[in-house]
SEVEX-991787 format. One record per residue: residue in one letter; x, y negated, z negated of N, C-alpha, C in turn. Coordinates in steps of 0.1 Angstrom, whole numbers, plus 5000, padded with zeros to 4 digits. Each point is the difference from the previous one (the first is absolute). Last residue first. Layout:
<recs>
AXYZXYZXYZ...
</recs>
This chain:
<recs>
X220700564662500249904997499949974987X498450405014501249995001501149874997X494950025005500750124989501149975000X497849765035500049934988500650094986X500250195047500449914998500149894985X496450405004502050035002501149854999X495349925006500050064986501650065002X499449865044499749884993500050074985X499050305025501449985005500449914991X495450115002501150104994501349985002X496549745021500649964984501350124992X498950115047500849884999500149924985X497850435013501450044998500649815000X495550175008500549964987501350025000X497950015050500249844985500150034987X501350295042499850064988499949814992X501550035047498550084998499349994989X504749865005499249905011498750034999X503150254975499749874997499249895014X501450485005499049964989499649884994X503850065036498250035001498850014989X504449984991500049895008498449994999X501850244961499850045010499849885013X503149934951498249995007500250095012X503349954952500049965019498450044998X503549754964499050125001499749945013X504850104974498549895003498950095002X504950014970499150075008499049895004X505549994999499249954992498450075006X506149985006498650075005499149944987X504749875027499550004987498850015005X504150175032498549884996499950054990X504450155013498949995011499149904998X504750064972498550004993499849975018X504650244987498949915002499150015000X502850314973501449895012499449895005X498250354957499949905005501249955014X500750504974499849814994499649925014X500850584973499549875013500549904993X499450434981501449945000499849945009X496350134977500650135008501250005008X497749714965499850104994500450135011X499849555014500749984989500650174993X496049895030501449955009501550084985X495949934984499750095008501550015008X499049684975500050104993500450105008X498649595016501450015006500750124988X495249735000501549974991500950045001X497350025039499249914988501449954991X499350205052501049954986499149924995X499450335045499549944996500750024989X502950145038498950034997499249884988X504150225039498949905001498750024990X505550225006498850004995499349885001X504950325013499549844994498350044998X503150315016500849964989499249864997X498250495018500049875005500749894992X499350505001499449955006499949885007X502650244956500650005018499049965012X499450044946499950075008500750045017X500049594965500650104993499750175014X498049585017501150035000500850104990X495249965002500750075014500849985001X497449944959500550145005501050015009X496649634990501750024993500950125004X495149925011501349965010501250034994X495550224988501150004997501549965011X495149945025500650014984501150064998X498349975046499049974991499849984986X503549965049499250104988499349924992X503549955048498250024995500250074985X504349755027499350164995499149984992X502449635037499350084988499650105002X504049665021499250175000499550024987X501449485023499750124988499350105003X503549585021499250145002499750084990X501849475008500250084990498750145002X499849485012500650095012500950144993X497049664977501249945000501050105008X494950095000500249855001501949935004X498850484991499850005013500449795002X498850194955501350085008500649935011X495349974988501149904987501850025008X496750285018499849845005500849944988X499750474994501049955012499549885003X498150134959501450014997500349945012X495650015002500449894993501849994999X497850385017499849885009500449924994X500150414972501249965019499749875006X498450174951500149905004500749985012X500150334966499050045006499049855006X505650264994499149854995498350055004X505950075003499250085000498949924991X504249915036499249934990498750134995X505349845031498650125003499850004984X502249615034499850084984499350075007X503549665023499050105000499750074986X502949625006499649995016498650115002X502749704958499650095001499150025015X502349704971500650055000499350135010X498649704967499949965013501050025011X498850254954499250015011500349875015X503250244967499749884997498949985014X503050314959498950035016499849854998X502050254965501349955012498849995010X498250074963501349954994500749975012X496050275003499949835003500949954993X500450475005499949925010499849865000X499550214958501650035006499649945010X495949994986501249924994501150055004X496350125033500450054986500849924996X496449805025500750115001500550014991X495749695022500450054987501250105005X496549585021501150114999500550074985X494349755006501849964994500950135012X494849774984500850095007501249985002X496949804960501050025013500750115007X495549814958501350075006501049925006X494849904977500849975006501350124994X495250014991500850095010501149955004X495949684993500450094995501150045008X498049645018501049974990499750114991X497149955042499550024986501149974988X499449815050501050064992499650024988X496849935045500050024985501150044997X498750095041499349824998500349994983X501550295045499850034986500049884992X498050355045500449844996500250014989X500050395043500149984983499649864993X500450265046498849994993500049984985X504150045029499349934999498649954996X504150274978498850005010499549855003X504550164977500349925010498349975008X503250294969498750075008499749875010X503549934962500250135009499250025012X499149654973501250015004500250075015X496750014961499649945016501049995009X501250204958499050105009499649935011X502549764972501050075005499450105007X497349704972500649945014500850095004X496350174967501349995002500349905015X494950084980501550115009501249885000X493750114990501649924995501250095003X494549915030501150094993501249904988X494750025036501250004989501150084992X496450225030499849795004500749944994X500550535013499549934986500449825007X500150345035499850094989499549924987X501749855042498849944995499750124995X503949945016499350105009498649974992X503549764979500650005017499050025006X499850094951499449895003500149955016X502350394982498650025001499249945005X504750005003499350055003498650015004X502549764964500049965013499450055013X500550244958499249844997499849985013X503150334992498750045008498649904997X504849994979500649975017498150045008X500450034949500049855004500050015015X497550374982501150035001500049795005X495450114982500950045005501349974999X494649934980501450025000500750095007X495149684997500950135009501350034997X495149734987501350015000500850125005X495049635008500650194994501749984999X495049674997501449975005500750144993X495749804999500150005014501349985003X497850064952499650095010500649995019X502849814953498949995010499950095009X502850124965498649904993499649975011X502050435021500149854990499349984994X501550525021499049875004500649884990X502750345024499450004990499449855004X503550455020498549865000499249974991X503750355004500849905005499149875005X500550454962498749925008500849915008X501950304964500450045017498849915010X501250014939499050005010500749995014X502049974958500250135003498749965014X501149624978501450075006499650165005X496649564993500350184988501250005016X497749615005501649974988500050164994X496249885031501549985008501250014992X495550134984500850125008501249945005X496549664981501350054989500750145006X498549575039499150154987500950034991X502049515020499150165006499450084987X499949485012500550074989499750135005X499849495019500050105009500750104985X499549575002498550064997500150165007X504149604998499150015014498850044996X503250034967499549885000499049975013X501750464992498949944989500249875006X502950165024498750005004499049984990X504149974989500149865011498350035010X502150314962499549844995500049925012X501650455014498649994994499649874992X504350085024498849935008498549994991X504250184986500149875000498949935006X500650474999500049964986500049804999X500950255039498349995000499749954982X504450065025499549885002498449974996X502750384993500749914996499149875000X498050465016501249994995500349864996X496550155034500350034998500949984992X497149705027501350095000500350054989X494649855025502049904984500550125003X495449845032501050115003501649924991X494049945007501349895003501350124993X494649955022501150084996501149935000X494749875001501349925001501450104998X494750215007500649924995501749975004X495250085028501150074988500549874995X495849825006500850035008500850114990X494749994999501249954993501250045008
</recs>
């Protein structure tokens, strides 16, 4: 019997959305996936030839890169960023929609007018995507790497603007931000291993059952 099909959901926001889109695929994890107190990061399915893996969204991509897991669902702003080429992503699943956005403090964006603007230093866990967006309209972005609590880094002195992911702009809202521009509107797909799919023939209905789910 071959192993089985590892396919690699994120963690947090998007997975609440993804689990009806794999019921319609046949893909239902074990009842351990929904105990909040369980630390298991693999779990089996209704089908025996297909495992799940939860991880961090930015380590989807990752995984599925280095042929860790033969599928994945991830954010466009993660393929974005990471750019692999061992990735293909054949499937806009139309969950998870966002945007990566600018964001600074309201007092500043009362008198700021980004086209206006020759250099930022940007605190984001998005540098590649921030300096090519940047870079496009000849505008130098110094990003500062982090991994969470972006809001933080202007009230703090780290960095007066912010590159990060907007749903309802609560968040933005609730730490005296706003919105200045939208980067790309993000939406999740699903990526494939290159290689696996040239090797791996159940992965092509399996692609096809995604395609038709989502639709």
């Amino acid at each position: 019997m071959p192993d089985p099909i590892i396919l690699a959901v994120p963690k947090g926001r998007i997975l609440g959305e993804a689990l009806p889109l794999l019921a319609r695929v046949g893909i239902v994890p074990e009842p351990a996936f929904a105990d909040e107190e369980s630390r298991a990061l693999r779990f089996a399915t209704s089908d025996p030839q297909i495992a799940l893996i939860r991880v961090r969204a930015f380590d989807v991509a990752t995984f599925v890169a280095h042929g860790a897991a033969q599928l994945g669902i991830v954010g466009s702003d993660v393929l974005a960023e990471f750019d692999y080429d061992e990735l293909y992503a054949p499937v806009d699943l139309g969950i998870g929609h966002c945007r990566l956005s600018v964001a600074e403090p309201a007092a500043l964006a009362a008198t700021d007018d980004p086209r206006g603007w020759s250099h930022v230093r940007i605190a984001t866990k998005y540098p590649h995507v921030t300096k090519a967006h940047f870079a496009a309209r000849g505008v130098q972005a110094e990003c500062v790497k982090l991994n969470g609590a972006m809001e933080l880094a202007p009230t703090l002195g780290l960095a007066p603007r912010i590159v990060d992911l907007v749903s309802s702009g609560k968040t933005l809202k609730d730490n005296g931000l706003v919105e200045v521009e939208v980067i790309a509107q993000v939406t999740s797909r699903l990526i494939v291993n290159r290689a696996a799919f040239k090797t791996r023939a159940a992965l092509v209905p399996l692609v096809e059952a995604f395609r038709k789910a989502a639709a």
